[in-house]
C-alpha positions as CSV (number, residue, x, y, z in Angstrom):
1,X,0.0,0.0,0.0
2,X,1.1,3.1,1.3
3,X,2.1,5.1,1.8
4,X,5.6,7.4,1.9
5,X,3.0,7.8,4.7
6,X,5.1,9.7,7.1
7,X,6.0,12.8,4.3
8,X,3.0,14.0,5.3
9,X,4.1,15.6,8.1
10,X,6.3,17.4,6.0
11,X,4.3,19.3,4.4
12,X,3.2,20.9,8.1
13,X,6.6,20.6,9.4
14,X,8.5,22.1,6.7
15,X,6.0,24.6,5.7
16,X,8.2,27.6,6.2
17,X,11.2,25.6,4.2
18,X,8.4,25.3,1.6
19,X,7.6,28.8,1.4
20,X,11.4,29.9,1.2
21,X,12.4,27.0,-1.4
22,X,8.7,26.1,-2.8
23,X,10.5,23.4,-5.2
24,X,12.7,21.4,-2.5
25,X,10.4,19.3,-1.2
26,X,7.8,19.5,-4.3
27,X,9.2,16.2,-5.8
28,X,8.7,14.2,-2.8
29,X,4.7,14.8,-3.0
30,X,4.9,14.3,-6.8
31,X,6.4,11.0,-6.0
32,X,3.6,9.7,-3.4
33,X,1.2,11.2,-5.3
34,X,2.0,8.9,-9.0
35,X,2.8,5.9,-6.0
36,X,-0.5,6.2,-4.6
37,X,-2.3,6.9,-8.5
38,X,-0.5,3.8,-9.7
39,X,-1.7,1.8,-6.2
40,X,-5.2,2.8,-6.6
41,X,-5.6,2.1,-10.5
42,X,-4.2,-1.5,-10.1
43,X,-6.8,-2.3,-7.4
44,X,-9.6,-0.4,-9.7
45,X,-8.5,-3.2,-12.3
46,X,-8.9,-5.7,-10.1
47,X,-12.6,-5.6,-10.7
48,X,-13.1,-4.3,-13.7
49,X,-14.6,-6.9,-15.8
50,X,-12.7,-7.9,-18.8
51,X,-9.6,-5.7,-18.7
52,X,-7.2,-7.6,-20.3
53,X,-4.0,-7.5,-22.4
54,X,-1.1,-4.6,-22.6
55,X,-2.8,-1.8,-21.3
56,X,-3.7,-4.6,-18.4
57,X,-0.3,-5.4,-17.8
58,X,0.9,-1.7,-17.9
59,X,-2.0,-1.2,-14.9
60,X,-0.9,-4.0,-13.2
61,X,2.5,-2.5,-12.1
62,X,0.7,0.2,-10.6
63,X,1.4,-2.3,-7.3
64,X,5.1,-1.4,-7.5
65,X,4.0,2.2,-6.2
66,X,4.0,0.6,-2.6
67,X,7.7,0.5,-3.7
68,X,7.8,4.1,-4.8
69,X,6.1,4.7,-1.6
70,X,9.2,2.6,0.6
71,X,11.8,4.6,-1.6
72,X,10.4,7.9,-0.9
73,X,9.4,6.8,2.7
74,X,13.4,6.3,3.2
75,X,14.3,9.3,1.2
76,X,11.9,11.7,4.0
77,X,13.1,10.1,7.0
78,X,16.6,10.9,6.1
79,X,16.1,14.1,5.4
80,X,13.8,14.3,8.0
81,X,16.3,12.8,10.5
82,X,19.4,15.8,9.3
83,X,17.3,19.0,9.8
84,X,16.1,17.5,13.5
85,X,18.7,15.8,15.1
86,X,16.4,15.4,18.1
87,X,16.9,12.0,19.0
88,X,15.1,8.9,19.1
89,X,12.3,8.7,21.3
90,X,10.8,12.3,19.4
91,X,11.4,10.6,16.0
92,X,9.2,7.4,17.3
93,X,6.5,9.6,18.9
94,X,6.7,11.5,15.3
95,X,6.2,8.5,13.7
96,X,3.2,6.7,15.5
97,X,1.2,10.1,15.9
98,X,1.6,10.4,11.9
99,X,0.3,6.7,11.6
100,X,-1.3,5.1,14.5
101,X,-4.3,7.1,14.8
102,X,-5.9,7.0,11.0
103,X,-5.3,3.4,11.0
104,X,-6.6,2.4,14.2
105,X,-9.7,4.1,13.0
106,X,-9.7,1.8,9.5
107,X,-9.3,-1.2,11.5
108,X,-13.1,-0.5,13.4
109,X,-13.8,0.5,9.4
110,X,-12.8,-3.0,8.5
111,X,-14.1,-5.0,10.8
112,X,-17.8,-3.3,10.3
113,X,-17.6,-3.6,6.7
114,X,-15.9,-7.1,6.1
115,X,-16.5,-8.6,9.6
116,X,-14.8,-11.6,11.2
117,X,-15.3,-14.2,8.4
118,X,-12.9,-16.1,6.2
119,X,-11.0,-14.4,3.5
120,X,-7.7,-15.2,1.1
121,X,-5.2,-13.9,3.9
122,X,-7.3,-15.5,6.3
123,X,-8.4,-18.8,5.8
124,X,-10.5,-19.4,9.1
125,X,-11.6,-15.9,10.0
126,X,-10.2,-13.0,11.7
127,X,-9.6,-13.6,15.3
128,X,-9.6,-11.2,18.6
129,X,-5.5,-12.2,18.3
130,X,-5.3,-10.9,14.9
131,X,-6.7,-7.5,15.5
132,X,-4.7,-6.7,18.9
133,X,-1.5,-7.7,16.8
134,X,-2.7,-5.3,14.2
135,X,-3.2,-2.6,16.8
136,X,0.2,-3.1,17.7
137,X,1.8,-2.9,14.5
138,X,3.0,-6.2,14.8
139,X,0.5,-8.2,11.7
140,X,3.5,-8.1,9.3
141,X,5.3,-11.2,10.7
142,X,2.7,-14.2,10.4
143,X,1.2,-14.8,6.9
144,X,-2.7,-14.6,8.6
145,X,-2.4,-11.2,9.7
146,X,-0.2,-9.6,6.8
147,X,-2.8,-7.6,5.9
148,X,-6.4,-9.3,6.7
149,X,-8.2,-7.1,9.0
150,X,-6.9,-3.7,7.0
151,X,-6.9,-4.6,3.4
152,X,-3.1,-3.4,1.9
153,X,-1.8,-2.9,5.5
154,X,1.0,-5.2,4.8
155,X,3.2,-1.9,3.5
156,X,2.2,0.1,7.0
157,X,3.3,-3.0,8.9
158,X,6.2,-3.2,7.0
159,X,6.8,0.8,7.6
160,X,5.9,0.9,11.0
161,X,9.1,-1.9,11.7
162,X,11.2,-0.2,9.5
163,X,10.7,3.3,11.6
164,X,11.4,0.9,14.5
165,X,15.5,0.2,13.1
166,X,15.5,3.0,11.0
167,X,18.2,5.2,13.7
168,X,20.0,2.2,13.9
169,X,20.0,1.8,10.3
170,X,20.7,5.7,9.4
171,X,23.7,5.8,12.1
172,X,25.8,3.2,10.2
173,X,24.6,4.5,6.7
174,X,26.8,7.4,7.8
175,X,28.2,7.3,3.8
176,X,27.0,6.5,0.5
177,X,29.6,3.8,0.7
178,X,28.0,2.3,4.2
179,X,25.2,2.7,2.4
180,X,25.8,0.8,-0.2
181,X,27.0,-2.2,1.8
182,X,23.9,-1.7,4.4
183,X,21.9,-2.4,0.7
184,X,23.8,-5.5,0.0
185,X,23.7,-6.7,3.1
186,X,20.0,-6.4,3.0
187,X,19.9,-8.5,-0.2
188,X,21.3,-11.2,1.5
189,X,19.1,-10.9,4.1
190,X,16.1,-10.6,1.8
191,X,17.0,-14.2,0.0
192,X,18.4,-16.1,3.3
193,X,15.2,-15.3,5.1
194,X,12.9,-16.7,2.8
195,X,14.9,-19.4,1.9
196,X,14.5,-20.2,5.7
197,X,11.8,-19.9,6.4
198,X,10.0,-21.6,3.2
199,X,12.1,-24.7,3.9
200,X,10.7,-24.9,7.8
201,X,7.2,-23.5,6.4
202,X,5.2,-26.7,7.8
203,X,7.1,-26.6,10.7
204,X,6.1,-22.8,11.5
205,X,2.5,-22.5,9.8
206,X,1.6,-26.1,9.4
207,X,-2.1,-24.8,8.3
208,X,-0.9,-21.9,5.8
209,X,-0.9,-22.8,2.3
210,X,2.1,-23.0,0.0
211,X,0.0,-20.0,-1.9
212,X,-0.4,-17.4,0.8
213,X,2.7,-18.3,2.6
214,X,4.6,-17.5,-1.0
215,X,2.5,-14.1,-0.4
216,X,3.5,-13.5,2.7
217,X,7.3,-14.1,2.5
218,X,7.3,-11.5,-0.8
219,X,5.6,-9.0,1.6
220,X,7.1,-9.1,5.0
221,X,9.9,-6.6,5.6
222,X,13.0,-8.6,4.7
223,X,11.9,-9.2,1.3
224,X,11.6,-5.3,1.1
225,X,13.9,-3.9,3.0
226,X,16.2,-3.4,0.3
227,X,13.9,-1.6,-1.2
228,X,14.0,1.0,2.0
229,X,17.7,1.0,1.8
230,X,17.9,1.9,-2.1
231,X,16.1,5.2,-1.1
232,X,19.0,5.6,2.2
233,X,21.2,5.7,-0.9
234,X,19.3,7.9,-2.8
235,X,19.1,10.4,-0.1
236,X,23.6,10.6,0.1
237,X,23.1,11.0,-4.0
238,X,20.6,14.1,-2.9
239,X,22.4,15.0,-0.3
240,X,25.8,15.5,-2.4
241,X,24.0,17.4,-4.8
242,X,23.0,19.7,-2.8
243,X,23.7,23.5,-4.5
244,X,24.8,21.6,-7.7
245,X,21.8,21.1,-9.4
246,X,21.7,19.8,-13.3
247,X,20.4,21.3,-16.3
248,X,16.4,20.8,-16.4
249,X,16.8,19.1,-19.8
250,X,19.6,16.4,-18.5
251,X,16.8,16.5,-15.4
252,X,14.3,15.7,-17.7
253,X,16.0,12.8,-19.4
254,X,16.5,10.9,-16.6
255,X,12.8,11.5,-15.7
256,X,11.6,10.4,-19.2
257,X,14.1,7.6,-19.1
258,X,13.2,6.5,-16.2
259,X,9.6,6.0,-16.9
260,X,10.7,4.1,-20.3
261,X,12.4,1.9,-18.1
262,X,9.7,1.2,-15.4
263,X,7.3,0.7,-18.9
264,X,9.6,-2.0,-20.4
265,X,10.0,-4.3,-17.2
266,X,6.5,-6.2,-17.1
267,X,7.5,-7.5,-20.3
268,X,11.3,-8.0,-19.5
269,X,11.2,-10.0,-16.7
270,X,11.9,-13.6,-18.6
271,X,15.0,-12.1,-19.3
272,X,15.7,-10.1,-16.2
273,X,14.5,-12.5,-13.7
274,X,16.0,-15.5,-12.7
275,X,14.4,-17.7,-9.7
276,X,16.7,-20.0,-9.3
277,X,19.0,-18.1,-7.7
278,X,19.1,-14.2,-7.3
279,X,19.1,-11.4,-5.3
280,X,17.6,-8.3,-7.3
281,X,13.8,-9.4,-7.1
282,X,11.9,-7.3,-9.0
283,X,10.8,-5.1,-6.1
284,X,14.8,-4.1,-5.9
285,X,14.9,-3.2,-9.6
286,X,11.3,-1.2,-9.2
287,X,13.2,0.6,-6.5
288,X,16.1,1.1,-8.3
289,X,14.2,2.9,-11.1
290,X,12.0,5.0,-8.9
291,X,15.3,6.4,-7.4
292,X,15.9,7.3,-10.7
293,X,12.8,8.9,-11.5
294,X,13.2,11.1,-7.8
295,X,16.5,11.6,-8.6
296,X,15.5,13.5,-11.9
297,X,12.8,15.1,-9.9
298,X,15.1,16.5,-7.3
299,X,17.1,18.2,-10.0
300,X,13.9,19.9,-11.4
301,X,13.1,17.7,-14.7
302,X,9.9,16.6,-15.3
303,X,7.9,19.6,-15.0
304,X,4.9,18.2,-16.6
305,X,4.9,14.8,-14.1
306,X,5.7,17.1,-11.2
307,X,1.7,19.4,-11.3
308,X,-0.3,19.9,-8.9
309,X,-2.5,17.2,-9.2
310,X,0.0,14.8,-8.1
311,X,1.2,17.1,-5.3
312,X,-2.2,17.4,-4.4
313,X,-2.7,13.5,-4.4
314,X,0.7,13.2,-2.6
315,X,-0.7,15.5,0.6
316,X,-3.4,12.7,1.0
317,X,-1.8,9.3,-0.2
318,X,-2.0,8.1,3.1
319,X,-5.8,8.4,3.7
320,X,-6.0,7.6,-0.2
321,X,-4.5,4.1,0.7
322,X,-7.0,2.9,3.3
323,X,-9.9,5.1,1.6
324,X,-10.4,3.3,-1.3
325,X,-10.3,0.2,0.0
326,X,-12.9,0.7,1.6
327,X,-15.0,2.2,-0.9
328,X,-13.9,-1.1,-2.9
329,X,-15.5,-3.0,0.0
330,X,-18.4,-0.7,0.5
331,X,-19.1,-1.0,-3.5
332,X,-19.7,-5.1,-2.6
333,X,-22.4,-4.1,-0.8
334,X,-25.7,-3.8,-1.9
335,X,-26.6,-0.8,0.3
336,X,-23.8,1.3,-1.6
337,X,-24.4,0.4,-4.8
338,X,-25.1,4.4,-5.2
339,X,-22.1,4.9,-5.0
340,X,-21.1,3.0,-8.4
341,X,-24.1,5.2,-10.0
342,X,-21.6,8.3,-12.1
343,X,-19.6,4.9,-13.3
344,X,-23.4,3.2,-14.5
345,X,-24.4,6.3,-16.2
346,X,-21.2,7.3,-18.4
347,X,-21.1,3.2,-19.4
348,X,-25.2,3.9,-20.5
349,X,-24.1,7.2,-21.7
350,X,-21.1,6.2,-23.8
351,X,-23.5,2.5,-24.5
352,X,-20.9,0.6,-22.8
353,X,-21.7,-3.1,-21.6
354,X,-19.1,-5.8,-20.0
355,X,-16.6,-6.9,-22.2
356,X,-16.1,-5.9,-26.0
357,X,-13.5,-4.2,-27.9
358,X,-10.1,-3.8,-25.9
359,X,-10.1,-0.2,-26.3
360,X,-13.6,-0.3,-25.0
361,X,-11.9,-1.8,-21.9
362,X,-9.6,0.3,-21.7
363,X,-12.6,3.3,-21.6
364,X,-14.6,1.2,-19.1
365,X,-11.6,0.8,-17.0
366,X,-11.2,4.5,-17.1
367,X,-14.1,5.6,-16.3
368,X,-14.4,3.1,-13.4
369,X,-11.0,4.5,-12.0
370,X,-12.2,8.0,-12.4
371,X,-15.2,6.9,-10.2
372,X,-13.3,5.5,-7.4
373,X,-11.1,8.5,-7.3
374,X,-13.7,11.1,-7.4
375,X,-14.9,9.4,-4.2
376,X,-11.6,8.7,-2.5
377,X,-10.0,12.4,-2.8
378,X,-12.7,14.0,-0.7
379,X,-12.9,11.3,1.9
380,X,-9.1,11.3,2.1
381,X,-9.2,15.3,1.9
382,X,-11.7,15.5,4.8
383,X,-9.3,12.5,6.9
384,X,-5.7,14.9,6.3
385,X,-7.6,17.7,7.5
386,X,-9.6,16.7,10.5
387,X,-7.1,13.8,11.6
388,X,-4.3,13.8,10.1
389,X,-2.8,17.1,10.4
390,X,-4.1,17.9,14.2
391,X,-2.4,14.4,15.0
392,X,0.5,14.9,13.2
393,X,0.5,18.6,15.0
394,X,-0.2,16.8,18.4
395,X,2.9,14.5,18.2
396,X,5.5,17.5,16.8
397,X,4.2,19.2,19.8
398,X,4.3,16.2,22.2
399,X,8.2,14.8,20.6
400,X,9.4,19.0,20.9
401,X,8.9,18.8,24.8
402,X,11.8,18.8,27.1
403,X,10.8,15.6,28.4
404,X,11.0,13.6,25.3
405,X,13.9,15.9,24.2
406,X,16.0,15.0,27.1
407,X,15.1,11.3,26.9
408,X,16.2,11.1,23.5
């Protein structure tokens, strides 16, 4: 999911920065905003009937933007972590007041809406267990609780442990060099631990299916950590570029470039991807290319990617994430079928049935995705404003007391 769900906060906390240098931190909305498009339109897909083919596939990798989301989440906190220099404790109370409290509220969401019962990530049901390890941040380590009660959550669980190393992992990536090693070392890690633990898998989960427990060890955070650590690199690259900016058109190449490249891969990956025996999984090579795209970004190019719309969406990615899957969910429901009603009348107004001509699938799909978001932005507007933001202010006000300061 998610979503870079702490950068947020940025945009309260480095408002004056903002106003001084309106383009420094520009990018790194632009970034969660495409991550969060991309997450959104892949889902949308999901159940749309009779979307098929390139344009399908294309969609499809709107999933890696939970990747652009860990690259940019990485890229913040570092930044985040120079200008404060406050200590731990403040960055942890940061963290779980710019989090916790939306999601806590999508877990009652959930449960209302989808209940207890049995479902893909959980086989037999949710349990009372399940949802107080959810509370806790703690569902990303067993295959059942991955993300079952909050649909997507597996990327916040992820996030949440990675906040929980991440000044451990930021004082030895002192260098782009460390850096570098920390991101090998992570590959390793990466393919040891699921070697390990899919070889002791009917030892561990004896009722888990080979299916979901495949799932589960692609989500869990040491299959993506590497991804966090390819934006720790990204931000020494930044970081050393600071006051030497390139030219917008060399900018702009690497932008464009990059985007060619993040095109081509869904249909590289027979050559690219080897299963036997690797290390760069294709989340590593996603992340390597979104680094590429912020790094273009960061040095101004691609104007026309980085618009308002996408800063705008950026603001509100994280409420985006958890708002429309719920709206997905509420749209299962017969009570809210109202809510498909603009989609109904532009298929009866444009005499569009299931199936048909791809590029009439295409169209449906479009309109369907237009649907969803026109829903989802105002919810997710209406969550930054009235929770978001005054819990995000609460815990800057709450880490910035002596107390915490000292303890730090």
């Amino acid at each position: 999911m998610l979503s870079d769900r702490e950068a947020g906060d940025v945009a309260l906390e480095q408002g004056a920065s903002r106003r001084k240098n309106p383009q420094h931190y520009q990018y790194i909305d632009t970034l969660r905003g495409i991550a969060i498009f991309g997450v959104i339109a892949v889902h949308v897909a999901g159940v749309a009937p009779g979307f098929v083919g390139v344009a399908r596939t294309i969609v499809d990798q709107g999933a890696r933007g939970v990747q652009l989301f860990f690259v940019a989440s990485a890229l913040t906190l570092s930044l985040s972590w120079e200008k404060r220099r406050d200590g731990i404790i403040p960055f942890y109370i940061r963290r779980l007041f710019r989090i916790a409290p939306l999601f806590w509220i999508f877990i009652a969401v959930f449960l209302l809406v989808n209940g207890f019962g049995p479902r893909y990530f959980a086989p037999n049901g949710i349990t009372l267990n399940f949802v107080i390890q959810t509370i806790f941040f703690v569902h990303g380590w067993a295959p059942e609780t991955i993300t079952s009660v909050v649909p997507g959550s597996w990327s916040i669980a992820d996030e949440m442990i990675f906040y929980l190393i991440f000044p451990a992992v930021i004082l030895f990536c002192r260098s782009l060099r460390l850096s570098l090693m920390a991101l090998f070392a992570s590959l390793y890690l990466a393919r040891f631990s699921y070697d390990y633990v899919w070889a002791r898998r009917a030892e561990l989960w004896p009722h888990v299916s080979d299916g979901l427990m495949s799932t589960f060890l692609n989500l869990w955070l040491p299959s993506q950590l590497p991804v966090f650590m390819v934006g720790i690199c990204l931000y020494h690259i930044v970081r050393k570029r600071v006051g030497h900016r390139m030219k917008a058109q060399s900018a702009t190449i690497i932008v464009y470039a990059s985007i060619g490249i993040l095109t081509i891969l869904p249909f590289a990956w027979t050559v690219l991807y080897i299963k036997s025996n690797y290390l760069l999984s294709n989340y590593v090579i996603y992340g390597i290319a979104f680094a590429l795209l912020a790094f273009g970004l960061s040095n101004g190019g691609g104007k026309i990617l980085n618009n308002r719309f996408f800063r705008f969406l950026g603001v509100i990615s994280y409420g985006s994430c958890l708002w429309h899957f719920a709206i997905l969910a509420f749209m299962a429901k017969p009570a809210f079928q109202f809510l498909m009603a603009p989609y109904s009348f532009l298929l009866a107004r444009f005499g569009l049935g299931g199936g048909g001509a791809p590029v009439l699938q295409v169209l449906q799909f479009f309109l369907a995705f237009v649907n969803i978001l026109a829903i989802t932005i105002p919810l997710s507007l209406f969550a930054y404003k009235y929770v978001e933001a005054p819990m995000i202010s609460f815990g800057r006000r709450l880490a910035s007391s002596r107390v915490f300061i000292r303890a730090g």
